[in-house]
Every structure is written in C-alpha cells, then in structure tokens.
C-alpha positions in Angstrom: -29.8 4.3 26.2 -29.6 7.8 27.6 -26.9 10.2 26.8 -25.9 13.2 29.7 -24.5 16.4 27.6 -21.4 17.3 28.8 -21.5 20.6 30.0 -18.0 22.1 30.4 -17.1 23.5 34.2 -16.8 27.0 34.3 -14.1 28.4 36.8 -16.1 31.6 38.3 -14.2 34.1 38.4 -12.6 35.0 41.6 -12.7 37.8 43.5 -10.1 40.3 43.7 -7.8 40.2 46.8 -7.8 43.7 48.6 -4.1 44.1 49.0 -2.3 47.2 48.4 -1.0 49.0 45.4 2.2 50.6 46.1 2.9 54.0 46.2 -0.7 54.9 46.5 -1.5 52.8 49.3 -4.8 51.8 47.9 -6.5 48.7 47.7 -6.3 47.3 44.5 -10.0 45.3 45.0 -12.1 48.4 46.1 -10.0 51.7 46.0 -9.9 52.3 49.3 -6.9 53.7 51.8 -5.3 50.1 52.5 -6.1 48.7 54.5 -9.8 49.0 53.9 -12.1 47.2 55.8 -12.1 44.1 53.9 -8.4 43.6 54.4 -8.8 44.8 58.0 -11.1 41.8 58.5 -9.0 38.9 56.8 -5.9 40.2 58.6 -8.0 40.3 62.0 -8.5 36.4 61.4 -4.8 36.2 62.2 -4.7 34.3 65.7 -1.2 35.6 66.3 -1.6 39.7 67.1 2.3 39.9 67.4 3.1 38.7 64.0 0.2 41.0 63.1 1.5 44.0 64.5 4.9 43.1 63.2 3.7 42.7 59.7 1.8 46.0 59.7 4.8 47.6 61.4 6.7 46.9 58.1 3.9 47.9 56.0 3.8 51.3 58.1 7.4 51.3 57.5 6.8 51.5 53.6 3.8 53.8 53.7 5.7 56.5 55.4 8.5 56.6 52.5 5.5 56.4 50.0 3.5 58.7 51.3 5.7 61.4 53.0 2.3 64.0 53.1 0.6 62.0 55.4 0.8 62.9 59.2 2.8 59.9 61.1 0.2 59.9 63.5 -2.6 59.0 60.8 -0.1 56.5 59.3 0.0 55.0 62.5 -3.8 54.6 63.1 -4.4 53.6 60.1 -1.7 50.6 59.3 -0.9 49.6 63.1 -3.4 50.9 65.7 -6.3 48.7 64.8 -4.5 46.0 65.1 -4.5 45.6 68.8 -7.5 44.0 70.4 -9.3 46.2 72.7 -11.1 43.5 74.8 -8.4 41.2 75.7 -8.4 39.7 79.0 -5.5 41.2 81.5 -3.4 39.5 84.3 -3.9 41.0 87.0 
C-alpha cells in the first residue's frame, strides 16, 4: 500500500487592491496619485461609462476637499476626464 503525504494548501498571498488612501489620494498598492494606472484599467472594465463617470464624479468631489492645493482643472483630468471613451461611435 502506498501512502500520499499530505501537503497542506497554502493560500498565496494576494495582491494588494490599488484603491485610494484618503486624504493623500494615493494608491495604497503602488504609491501612485489615485488613480494610478492599474486602478484606471480595472475601472475601464466597467461596461457602464455613466455609472463610471458618476462614481469618479464623487470621488473628484472628495479629492477637492482633501486636497485643496491641487488646481481643479488637474483634479478633474486626473479623477474624471479619462474616463470618457475617446473612440465611441456617434449618431449622426
């Protein structure tokens, strides 16, 4: 008779989400201005660019109270801007 050795499963470790860290605005994964391009890459996978927009809308909302140096117009690029698809078909 032949015996297998157990080997115990070893949950890898998983990797760290790239979300924000409030009131820096940083990625907590990387260290990067949230949201870095990792983040920017999982939220483009949203199929619904509205509910996109809206969600970094509120996000842009917060930023601007945390970080009341930062230009609106930079805020703006950087939390809302990219967000829109640039080759989307039009009705014409």
């Amino acid at each position: 008779m032949r015996y297998i050795s157990f080997k115990p499963w070893k949950r890898k470790a998983a990797a760290p989400e790239h979300v924000w860290e409030r009131p820096s605005w940083h990625c907590r994964a990387c260290g990067h201005a949230w949201p870095c391009a990792p983040a920017r890459a999982t939220l483009a996978g949203e199929p619904d660019r509205v509910s996109l927009a809206m969600y970094m809308w509120g996000n842009l909302d917060r930023a601007v109270a945390d970080l009341p140096c930062r230009s609106p117009a930079e805020l703006h690029h950087r939390f809302v801007a990219w967000t829109h698809a640039e080759n989307e078909p039009r009705n014409t």
